[in-house]
C-alpha positions in Angstrom: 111.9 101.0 108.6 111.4 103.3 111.1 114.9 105.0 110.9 113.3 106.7 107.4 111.2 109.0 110.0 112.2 112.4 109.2 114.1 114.9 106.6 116.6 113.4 104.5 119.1 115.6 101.8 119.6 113.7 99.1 122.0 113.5 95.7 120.8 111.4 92.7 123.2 110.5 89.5 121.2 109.8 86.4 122.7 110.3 83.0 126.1 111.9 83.4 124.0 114.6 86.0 123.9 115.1 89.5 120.6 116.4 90.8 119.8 117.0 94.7 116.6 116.4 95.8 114.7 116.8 99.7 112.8 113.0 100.8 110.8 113.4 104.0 109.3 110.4 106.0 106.3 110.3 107.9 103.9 107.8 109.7 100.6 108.3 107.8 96.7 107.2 107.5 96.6 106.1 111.3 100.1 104.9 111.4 99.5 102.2 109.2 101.6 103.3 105.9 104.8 105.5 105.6 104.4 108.1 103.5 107.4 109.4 101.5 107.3 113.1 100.3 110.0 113.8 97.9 111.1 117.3 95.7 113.7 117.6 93.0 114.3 121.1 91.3 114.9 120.9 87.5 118.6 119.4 86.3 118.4 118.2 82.9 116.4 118.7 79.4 114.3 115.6 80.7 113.5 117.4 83.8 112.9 120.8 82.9 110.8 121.4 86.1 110.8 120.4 89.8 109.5 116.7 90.4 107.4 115.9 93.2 106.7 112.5 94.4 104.6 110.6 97.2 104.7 107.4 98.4 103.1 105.3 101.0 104.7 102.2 101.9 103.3 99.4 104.5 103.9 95.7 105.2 101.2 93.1 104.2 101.1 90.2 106.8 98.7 88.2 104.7 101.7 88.3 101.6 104.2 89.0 104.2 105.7 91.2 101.7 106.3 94.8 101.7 104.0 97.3 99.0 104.3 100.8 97.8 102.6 102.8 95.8 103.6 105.9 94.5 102.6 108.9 92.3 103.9 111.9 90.9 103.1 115.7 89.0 104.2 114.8 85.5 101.3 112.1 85.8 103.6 108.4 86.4 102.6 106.0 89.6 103.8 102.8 90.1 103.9 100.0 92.6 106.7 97.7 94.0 106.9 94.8 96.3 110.1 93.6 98.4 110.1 90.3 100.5 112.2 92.7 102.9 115.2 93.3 104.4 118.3 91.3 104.0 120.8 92.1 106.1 121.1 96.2 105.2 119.5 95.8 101.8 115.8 96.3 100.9 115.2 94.9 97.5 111.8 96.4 95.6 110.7 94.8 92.4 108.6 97.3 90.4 105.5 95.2 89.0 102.9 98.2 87.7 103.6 101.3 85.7 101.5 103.1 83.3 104.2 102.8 80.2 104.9 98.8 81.0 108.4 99.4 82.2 110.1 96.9 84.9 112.4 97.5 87.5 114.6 97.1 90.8 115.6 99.4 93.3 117.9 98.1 96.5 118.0 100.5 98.9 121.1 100.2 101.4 121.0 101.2 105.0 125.0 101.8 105.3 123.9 103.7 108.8 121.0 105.0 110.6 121.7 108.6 109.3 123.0 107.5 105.3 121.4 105.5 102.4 122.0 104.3 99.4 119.8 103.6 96.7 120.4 102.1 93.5 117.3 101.5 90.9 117.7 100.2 87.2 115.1 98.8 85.0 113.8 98.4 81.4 111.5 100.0 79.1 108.2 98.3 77.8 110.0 96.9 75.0 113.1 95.6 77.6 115.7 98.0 76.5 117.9 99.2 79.7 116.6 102.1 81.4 119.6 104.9 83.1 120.9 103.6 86.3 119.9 106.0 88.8 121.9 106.2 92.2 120.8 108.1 95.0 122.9 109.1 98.4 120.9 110.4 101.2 121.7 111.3 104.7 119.4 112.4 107.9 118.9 116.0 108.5 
């Protein structure tokens, strides 16, 4: 995980619209968690202002899982576990939100300078959510 350390530029596709967005890594809280900082300017009539989110990521030895947690400024958190890394795909299944939704997100490392994420999920009453693809690479 530690190839995430630093400034990434991002692009996200989410209904029909492209959006860029800025994700910055950094060891946190005594270099136990990674915490994720990421902005995204308005795009669309769903996101009519910029989108900030944090996250802080570690691994649990006890579980021997990986958790996150994360929380943004229009007031949605959520939590994911993955069992890790297979081959260059980390696989997160979202199991806490506050409106009951479900998801995945497989991140792909295709190198130590580009990613590619790919989440999907459904709504509390198991409707498909948008697909959402994001391409980052290192700054």
């Amino acid at each position: 995980m530690s190839f995430l350390i630093g400034s990434w530029s991002c692009n996200s596709h989410v209904r029909g619209s492209s959006r860029p967005n800025t994700t910055t890594y950094a060891m946190d809280l005594d270099g136990r968690w990674i915490k994720s900082h990421d902005t995204a300017p308005p795009f669309d009539k769903y996101r009519s202002r910029t989108i900030t989110t944090d996250a802080w990521t570690t691994y649990d030895p006890i579980e021997k899982k990986w958790a996150s947690s994360s929380v943004d400024n229009f007031g949605n958190y959520g939590t994911a576990t993955s069992p890790g890394w297979d081959g260059n795909h980390l696989t997160w299944t979202t199991i806490v939100t506050p409106d009951g939704s479900t998801g995945s997100d497989t991140l792909t490392k295709d190198s130590d300078t580009k990613t590619t994420d790919v989440a999907s999920g459904k709504d509390k009453n198991g409707k498909p959510t948008p697909t959402v693809t994001t391409t980052c690479t290192k700054s």
